[in-house]
N, C-alpha and C positions, 0 to 999 in steps of 0.2 A: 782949084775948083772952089766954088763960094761955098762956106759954112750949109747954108737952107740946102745947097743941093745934095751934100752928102748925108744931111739927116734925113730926107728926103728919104733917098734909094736907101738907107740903115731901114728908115721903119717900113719902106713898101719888101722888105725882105722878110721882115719880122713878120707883117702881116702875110707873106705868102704862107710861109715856114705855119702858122698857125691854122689856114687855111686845109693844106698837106696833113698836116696831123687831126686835124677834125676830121676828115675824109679819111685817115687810116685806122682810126678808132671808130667810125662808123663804119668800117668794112670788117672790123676786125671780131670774130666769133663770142656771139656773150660766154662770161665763167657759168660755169655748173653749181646750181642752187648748193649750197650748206647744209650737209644736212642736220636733222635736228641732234642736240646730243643726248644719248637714250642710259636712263637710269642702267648703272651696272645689275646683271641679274647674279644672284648668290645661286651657286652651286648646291644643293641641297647635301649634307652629307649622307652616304649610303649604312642603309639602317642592316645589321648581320640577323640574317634570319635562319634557325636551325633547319636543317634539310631533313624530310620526312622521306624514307624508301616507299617510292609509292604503291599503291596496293592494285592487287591485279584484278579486275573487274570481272567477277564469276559470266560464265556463259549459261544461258538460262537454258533449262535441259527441258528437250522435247517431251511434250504431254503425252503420254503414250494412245494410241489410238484402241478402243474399244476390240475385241475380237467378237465379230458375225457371227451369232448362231449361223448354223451350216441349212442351206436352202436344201428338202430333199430332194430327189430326184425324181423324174416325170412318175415314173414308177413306183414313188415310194418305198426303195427295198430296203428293207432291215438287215443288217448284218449280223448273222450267229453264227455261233462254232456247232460244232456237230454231236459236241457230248455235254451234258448238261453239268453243272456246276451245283452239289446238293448242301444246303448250309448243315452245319450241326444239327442245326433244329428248325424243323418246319411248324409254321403254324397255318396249313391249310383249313376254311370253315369246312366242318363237316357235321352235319346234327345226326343223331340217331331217326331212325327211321322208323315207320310204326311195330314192327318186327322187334324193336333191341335195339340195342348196341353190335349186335353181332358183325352185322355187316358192314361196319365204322371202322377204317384203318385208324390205327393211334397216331397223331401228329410226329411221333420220331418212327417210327417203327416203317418195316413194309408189309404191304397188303397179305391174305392169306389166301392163297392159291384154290380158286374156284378147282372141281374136280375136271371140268372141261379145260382147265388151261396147262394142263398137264399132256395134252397130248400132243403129238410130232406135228410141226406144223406142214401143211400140204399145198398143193394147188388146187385140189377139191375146190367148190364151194363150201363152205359151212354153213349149216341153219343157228340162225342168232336167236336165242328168246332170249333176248334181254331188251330188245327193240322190238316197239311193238310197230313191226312193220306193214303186220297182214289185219292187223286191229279195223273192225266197220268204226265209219266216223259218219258220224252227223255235223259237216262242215259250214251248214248255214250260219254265214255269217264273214266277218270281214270287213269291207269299209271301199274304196273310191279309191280306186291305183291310176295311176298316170302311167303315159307312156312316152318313153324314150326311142329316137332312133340310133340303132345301133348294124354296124357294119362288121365283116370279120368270120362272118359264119362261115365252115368250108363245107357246107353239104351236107352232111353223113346224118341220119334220123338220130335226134337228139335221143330218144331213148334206148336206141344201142350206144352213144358215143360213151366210151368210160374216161372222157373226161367231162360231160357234164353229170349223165346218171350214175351217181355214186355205185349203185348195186349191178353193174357189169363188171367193174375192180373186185369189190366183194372186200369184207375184213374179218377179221378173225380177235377174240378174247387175248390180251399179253398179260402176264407177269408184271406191273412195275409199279412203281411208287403212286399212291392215289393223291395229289395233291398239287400244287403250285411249284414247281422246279425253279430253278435259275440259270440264266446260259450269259458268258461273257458276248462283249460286243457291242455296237451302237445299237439305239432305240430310234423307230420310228414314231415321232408323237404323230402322225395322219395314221395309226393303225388299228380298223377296227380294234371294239373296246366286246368284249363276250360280255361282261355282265350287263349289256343292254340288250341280250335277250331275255330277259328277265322284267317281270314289271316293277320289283321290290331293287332291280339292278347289286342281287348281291352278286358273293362270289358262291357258286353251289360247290355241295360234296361232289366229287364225286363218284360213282359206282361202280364203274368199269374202264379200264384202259385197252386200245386197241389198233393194231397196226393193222393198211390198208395194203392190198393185195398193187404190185406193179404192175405195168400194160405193156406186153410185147407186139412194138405197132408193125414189127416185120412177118411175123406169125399171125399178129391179130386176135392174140389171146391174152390170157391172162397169166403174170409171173409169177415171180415168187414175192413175199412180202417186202415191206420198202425199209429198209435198216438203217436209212440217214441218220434216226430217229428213234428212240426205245419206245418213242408211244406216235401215232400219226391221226389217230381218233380218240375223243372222251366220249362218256357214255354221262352228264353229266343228271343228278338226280333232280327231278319233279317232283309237286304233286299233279296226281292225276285230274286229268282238264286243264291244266296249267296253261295258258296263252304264250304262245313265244311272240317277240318284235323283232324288229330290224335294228340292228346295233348301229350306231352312231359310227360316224368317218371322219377324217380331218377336213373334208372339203366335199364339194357339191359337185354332182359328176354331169350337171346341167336341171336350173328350175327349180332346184332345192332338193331332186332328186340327190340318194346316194349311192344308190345300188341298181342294178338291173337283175330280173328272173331267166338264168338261161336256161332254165329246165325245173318244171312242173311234174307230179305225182300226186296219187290221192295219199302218199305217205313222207314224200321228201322232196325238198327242193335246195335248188344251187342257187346262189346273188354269187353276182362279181360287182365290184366296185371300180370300175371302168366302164368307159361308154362303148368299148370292144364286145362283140360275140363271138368268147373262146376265150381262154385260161393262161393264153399268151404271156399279157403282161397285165401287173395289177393281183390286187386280192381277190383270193375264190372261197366263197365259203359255203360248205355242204350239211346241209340238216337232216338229220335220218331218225325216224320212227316220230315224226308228226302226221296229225290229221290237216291238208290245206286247206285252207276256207276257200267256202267255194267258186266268191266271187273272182277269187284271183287266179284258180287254175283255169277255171272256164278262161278268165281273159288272154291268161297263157296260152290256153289250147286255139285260141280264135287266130292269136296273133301267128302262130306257128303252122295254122293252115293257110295264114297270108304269104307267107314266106318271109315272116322272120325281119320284114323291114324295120318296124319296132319292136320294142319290147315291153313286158310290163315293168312299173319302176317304183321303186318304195324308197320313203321319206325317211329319217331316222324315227324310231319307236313307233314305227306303224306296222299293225296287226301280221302277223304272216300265217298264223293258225293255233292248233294247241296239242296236247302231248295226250294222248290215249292210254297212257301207261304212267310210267314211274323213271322214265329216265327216256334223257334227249341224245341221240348220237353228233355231234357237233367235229368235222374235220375242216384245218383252212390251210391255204396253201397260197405261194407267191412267186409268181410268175410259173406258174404251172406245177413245182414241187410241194409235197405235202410237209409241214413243219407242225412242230407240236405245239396243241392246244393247249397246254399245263404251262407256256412260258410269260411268267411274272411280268418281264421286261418289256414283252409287246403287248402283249391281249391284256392283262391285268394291271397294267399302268397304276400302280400307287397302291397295290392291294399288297 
């Protein structure tokens, strides 16, 4: 074979062969970029830190919540025990009277025994001159009473009923302490206040103590006296002509009204402090040997030939009449029972 031909086919081989490898290197997958080379990072070394016992986080203690004065009751009832609680020493007001000193119990001591109050007690009536109950009055006068309606009457002629006309019960002169007592047990703050029958709003002496006769309503007579109580009426001292008011209340019994008249006399009359006619429920209070003015009995008397659909109604310290004598008969009672007028804790609030 000639020389040219075999250099010839040598380099068309070579050129193939280059060809082949250009075409396998352009099929063949590009390398994966380099990556950068990254500064070595130092380990910091670890720093020893003392271990504290940790502390235990107080729980924050409940504020304690106020305790509610106690709301009273529709009724207003006060709560007392039955036998009164007498301190060492009493300091009831008591001034002499134009007589002396005689008739002044001493602030520790007990009263001295009128010669009437020595006798057996009865169911007789007794005649009282200590109230001037049969006393003429010149009642003119008085003032602009308002009226209430009021429901609850059961029929019966107010002036025989002995739960509004005090003088169907009847009471009799006792024995006992002449002055301000003490009895355990809650206070009612809505409970008439006595020294706002007074225009000077003291606390008066008093004169006389006296328990009120009970009512047998299955006989329809009259009992034996009521002994809840060593005293269930005061006889508290006046001067003569002395004006009584209407004692103040905790609350308005409708229009600023406090009281209603369930029963008129030209010598005594009954308020309840409820919008009720009858002794039910609610304060009753009975005043004995006053002259009424006479605007307000007459109004009484009008309203009681209407039949009693209203009533007449007094405001706090408005007029109700005046004392013909020297001393007020004053009985009050709650929810129908008599309770005594000498106790500090209800009627004499702060005296």
């Amino acid at each position: 074979m000639p020389l040219d031909l075999k250099f010839f086919r040598a380099a068309r081989r070579l050129w193939l062969y280059g060809v082949v490898l250009l075409i396998l290197a352009a099929c063949a997958p590009a390398a994966p970029p380099t990556p950068p080379k990254r500064a070595p990072t130092r380990t910091p070394r670890s720093v020893k830190v003392a271990r504290i016992a940790p502390t235990e986080t107080p729980r924050p203690t409940r504020t304690p919540r106020p305790t509610r004065t106690r709301i009273p009751t529709v009724a207003h009832t006060p709560t007392r025990a039955n036998t009164p609680v007498k301190k060492k020493t009493r300091a009831p007001t008591q001034a002499a009277d134009a007589a002396g000193a005689a008739n002044t119990a001493p602030a520790t001591a007990e009263p001295t025994l009128a010669p009437t109050e020595n006798a057996t007690p009865t169911n007789a009536p007794e005649a009282n001159t200590n109230l001037a109950v049969n006393a003429a009055c010149d009642a003119t006068g008085g003032g602009d009473y308002g009226l209430l309606g009021a429901g609850g009457w059961e029929g019966r002629p107010p002036e025989t009923h002995p739960d509004l006309n005090l003088a169907v019960r009847g009471y009799r002169v006792v024995n006992a302490f002449r002055g301000l007592v003490d009895y355990d047990g809650q206070t009612d703050g809505d409970a008439p206040q006595l020294w706002g029958l007074f225009a000077d709003r003291r606390t008066p002496e008093i004169a006389h103590t006296y328990q009120v006769y009970d009512w047998d309503w299955d006989a329809n007579a009259r009992g034996d006296l009521i002994e809840d109580y060593e005293v269930t009426m005061t006889g508290f001292r006046v001067d003569d002509g002395e004006s009584i008011f209407t004692p103040d209340f905790g609350h308005e019994i409708g229009d600023g009204y406090v009281a209603l008249v369930l029963y008129a006399d030209p010598h005594r009359v009954t308020l309840k402090y409820t919008g009720e006619d009858n002794v039910i429920e609610g304060y009753t209070l009975h005043l004995e040997g006053l002259c009424v003015f006479a605007s307000l009995l007459s109004l009484y008397n009008e309203r009681q030939a209407a039949g009693r659909g209203a009533l007449p109604a007094l405001r706090p310290g408005q007029p109700i009449g005046y004392v013909p004598g020297n001393e007020l008969g004053v009985a009050i009672r709650d929810r129908g029972a008599f309770l005594d007028p000498r106790s500090r804790k209800d009627w004499w609030q702060g005296r």
